[in-house]
C-alpha positions as CSV (number, residue, x, y, z in Angstrom):
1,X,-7.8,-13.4,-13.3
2,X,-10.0,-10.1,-13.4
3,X,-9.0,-6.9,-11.7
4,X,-12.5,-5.1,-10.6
5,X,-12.6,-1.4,-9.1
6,X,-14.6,-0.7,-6.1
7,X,-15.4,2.3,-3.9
8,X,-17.1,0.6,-0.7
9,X,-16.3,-3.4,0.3
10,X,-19.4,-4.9,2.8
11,X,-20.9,-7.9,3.3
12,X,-19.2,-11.6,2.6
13,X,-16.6,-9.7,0.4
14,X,-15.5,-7.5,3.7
15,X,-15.1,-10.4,5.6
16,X,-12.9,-12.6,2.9
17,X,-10.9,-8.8,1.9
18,X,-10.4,-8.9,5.8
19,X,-8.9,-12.6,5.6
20,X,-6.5,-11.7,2.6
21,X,-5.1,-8.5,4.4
22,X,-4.8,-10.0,7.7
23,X,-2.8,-13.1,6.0
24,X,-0.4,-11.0,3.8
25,X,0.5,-8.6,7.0
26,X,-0.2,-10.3,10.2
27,X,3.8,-11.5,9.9
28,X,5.0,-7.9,9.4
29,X,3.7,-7.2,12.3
30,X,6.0,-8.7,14.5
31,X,9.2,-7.3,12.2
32,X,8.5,-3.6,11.7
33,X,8.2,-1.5,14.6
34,X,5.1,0.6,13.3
35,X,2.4,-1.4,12.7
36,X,1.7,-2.3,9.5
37,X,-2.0,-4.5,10.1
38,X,-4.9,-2.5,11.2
39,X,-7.4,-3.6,13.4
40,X,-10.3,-4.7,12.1
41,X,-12.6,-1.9,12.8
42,X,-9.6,0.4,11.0
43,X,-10.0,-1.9,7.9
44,X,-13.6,-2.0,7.6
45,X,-13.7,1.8,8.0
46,X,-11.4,1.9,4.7
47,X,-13.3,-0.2,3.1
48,X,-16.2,1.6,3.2
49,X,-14.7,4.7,2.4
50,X,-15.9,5.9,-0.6
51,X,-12.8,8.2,-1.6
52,X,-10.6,4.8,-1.1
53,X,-11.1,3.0,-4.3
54,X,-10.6,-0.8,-4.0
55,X,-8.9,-3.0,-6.3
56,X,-9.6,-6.6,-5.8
57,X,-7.5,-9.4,-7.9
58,X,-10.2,-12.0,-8.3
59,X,-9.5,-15.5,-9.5
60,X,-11.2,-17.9,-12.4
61,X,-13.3,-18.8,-9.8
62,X,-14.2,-16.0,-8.8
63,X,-12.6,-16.1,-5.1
64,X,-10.2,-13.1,-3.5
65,X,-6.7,-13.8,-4.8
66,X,-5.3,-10.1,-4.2
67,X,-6.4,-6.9,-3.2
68,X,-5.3,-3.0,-2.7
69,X,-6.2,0.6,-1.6
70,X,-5.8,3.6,-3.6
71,X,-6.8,7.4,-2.9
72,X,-6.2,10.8,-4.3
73,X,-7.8,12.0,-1.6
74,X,-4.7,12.1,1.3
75,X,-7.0,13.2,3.8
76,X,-8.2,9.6,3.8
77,X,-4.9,8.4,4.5
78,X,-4.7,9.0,8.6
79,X,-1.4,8.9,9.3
80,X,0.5,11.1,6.4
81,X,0.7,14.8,6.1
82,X,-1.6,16.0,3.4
83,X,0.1,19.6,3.6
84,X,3.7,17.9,2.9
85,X,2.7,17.2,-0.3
86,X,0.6,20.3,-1.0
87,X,4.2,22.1,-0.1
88,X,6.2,19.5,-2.5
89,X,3.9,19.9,-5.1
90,X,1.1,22.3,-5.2
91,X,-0.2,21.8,-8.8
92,X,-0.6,18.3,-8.7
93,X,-2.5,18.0,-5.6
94,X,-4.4,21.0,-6.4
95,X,-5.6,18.4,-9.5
96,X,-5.5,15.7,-7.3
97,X,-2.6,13.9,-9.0
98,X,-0.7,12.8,-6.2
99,X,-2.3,9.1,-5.4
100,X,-1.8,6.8,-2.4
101,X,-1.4,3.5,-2.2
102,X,-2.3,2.2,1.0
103,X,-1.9,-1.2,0.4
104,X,-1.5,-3.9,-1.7
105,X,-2.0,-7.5,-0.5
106,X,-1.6,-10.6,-2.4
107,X,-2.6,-14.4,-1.1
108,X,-0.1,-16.6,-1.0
109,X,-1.8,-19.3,-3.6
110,X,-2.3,-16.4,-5.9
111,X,-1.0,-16.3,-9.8
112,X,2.5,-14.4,-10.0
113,X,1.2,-11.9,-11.9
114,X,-1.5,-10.6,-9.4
115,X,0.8,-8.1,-7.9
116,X,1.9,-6.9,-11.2
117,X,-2.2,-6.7,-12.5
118,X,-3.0,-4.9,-9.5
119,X,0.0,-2.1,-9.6
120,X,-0.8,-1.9,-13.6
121,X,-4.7,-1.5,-12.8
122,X,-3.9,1.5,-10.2
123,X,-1.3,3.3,-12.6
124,X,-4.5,2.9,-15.2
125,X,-6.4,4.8,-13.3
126,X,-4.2,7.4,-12.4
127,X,-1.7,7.8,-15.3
128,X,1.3,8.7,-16.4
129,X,0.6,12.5,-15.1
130,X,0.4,11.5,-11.3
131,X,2.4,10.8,-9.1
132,X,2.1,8.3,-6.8
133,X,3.3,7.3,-3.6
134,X,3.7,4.2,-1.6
135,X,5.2,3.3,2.3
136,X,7.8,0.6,2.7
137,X,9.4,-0.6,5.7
138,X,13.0,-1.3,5.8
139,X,12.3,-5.0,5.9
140,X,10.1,-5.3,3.2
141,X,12.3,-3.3,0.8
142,X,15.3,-5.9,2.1
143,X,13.5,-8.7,1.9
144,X,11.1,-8.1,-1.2
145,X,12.7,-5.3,-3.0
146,X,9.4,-3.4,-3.1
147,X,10.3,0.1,-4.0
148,X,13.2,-1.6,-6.8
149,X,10.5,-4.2,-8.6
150,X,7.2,-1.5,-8.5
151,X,9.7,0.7,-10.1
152,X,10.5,-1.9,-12.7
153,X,6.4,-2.6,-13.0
154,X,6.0,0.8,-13.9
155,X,8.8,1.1,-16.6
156,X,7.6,-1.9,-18.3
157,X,4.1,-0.8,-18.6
158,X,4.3,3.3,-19.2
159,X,8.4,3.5,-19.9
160,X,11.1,5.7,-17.7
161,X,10.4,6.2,-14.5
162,X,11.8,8.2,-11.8
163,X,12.0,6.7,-8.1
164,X,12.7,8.8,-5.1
165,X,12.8,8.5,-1.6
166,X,10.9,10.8,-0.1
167,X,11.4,10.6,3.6
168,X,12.4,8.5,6.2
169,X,11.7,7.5,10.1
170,X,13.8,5.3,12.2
171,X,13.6,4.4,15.5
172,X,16.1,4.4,18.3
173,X,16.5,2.2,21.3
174,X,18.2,3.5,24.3
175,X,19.3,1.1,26.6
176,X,21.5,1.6,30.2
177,X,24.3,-0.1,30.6
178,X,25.6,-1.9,34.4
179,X,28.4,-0.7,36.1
180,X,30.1,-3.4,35.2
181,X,29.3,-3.1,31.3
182,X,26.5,-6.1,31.2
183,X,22.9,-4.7,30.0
């Protein structure tokens, strides 16, 4: 398996990128209450965003086995707060060391070790000096252990690493209740 580094996705490749990502998140979907697939049009405009760079897990044949989206640029990133992190920490995104991963999505006949190549291709290009950051739903860190085994990833390629959590939005349900106490 290769790893190559791309800064606009079109043609044939858009279309089979489009495939993988809809595959690897089309479930989550129905378990996380923000959504976690964009439409297509959303995706395609990513893709040929040229401060998004692409990461795309190709196999011995050369066919799509995994694929991700990583920026330093956090206005590309729609729905976070470029200024929270300007606050947190103005040096490194003055350098544009703060990077964002906006997703990383594996097929399921991939090798095991595509996830891993693809997290240890992204902290290539950023470093040891940056500081990245990545979202997780509460399923996906139950389920998969994201935040836990990217943490371990890290460690094993580039030593100690320090996790934190840097925010966190739940949502509520408010239901009325009968008279009688049945809902």
């Amino acid at each position: 398996m290769t790893v190559k580094v791309v800064d606009v996705l079109g043609g044939q490749l858009l279309e089979d990128a489009w495939a993988l990502y809809y595959q690897a998140f089309e479930e989550l979907n129905a378990q996380a209450v923000q959504r976690h697939l964009m439409h297509f049009d959303e995706f395609a405009a990513v893709m040929a965003d040229g401060r998004v760079r692409k990461f795309l897990a190709l196999g011995g044949a050369g066919e799509l086995v995994g694929l991700a989206a990583y920026t330093n640029d956090l206005d590309a990133v729609p729905l976070i707060s470029p200024a929270y992190f300007r606050r947190r920490w103005p040096q490194h995104y003055a350098d544009g060391r703060i990077w964002y991963v906006e997703f990383v999505a594996v097929a399921d006949s991939a090798p095991v070790t595509t996830f891993p190549e693809l997290i240890a291709a992204m902290h290539d290009l950023s470093g040891r000096a940056a500081l990245t950051v990545l979202d997780v739903c509460r399923r996906t860190d139950q389920v998969r252990h994201l935040p836990r085994s990217t943490r371990a990833l890290l460690h094993r390629l580039d030593g100690p690493v320090r996790c934190e959590r840097l925010d966190e939005q739940t949502y509520w349900l408010y239901e009325f209740v009968a008279p009688d106490g049945q809902l």
